[in-house]
C-alpha positions as CSV (number, residue, x, y, z in Angstrom):
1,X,69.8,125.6,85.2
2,X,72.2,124.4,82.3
3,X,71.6,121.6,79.9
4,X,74.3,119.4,81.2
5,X,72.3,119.3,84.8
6,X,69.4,118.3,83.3
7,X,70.6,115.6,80.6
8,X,72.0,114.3,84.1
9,X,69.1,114.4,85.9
10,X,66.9,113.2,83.2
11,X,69.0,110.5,82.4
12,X,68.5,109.6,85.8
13,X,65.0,109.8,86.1
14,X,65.1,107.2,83.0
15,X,66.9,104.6,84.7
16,X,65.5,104.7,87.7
17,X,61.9,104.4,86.0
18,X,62.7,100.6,84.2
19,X,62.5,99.0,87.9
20,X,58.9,100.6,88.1
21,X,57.7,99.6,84.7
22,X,59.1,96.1,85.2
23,X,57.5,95.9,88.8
24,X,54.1,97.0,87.3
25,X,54.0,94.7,84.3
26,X,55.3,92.0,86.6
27,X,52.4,92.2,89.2
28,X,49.8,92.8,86.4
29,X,48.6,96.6,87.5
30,X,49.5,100.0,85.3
31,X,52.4,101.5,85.3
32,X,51.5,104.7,86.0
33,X,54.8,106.1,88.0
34,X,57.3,104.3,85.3
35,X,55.3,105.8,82.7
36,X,55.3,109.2,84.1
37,X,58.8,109.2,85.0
38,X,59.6,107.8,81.4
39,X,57.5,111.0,79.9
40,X,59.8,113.5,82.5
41,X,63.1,112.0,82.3
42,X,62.6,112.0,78.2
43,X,60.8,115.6,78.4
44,X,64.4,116.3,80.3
45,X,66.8,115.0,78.2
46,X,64.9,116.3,75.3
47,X,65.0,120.1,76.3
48,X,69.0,119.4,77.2
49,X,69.8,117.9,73.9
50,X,67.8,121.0,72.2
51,X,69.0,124.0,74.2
52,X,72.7,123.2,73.8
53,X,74.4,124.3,71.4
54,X,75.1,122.4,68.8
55,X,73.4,119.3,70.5
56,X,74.8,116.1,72.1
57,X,76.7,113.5,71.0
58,X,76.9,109.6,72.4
59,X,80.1,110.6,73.7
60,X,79.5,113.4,75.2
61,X,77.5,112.1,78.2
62,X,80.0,111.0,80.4
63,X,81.9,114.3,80.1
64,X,78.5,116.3,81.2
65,X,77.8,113.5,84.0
66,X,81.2,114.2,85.3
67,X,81.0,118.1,85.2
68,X,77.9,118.0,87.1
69,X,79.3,115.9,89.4
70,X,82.3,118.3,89.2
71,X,80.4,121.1,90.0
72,X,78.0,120.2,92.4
73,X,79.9,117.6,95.0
């Protein structure tokens, strides 16, 4: 898998994980899943920003979000 595909997907992950964090610390109980999908979206986005070349910029991530896209739909 490229980089792109998985700053996409971690990216992903990292959104979709604030609705669990704020639905734990809402109800008063641990956020266990938001914190574990916090700790693989980041561990994603980390090993995409570090094994491309040269790295990402802020403005770089709509142009990988729309090559994956691209690519896979």
């Amino acid at each position: 898998m490229d980089a792109d595909l998985f700053l996409v997907i971690g990216a992903v992950i990292l959104v979709l994980s604030v609705p669990a964090l704020f639905s734990a610390f809402s109800e008063s109980r641990p956020p266990r899943t938001g914190a574990v999908m916090v700790l693989l979206g980041g561990g994603m986005v980390f090993w995409a920003i570090t094994q491309h070349p040269g790295g990402y910029e802020f403005s770089d991530i709509p142009h990988a979000l729309t090559r994956v896209i691209g690519r896979y739909f």
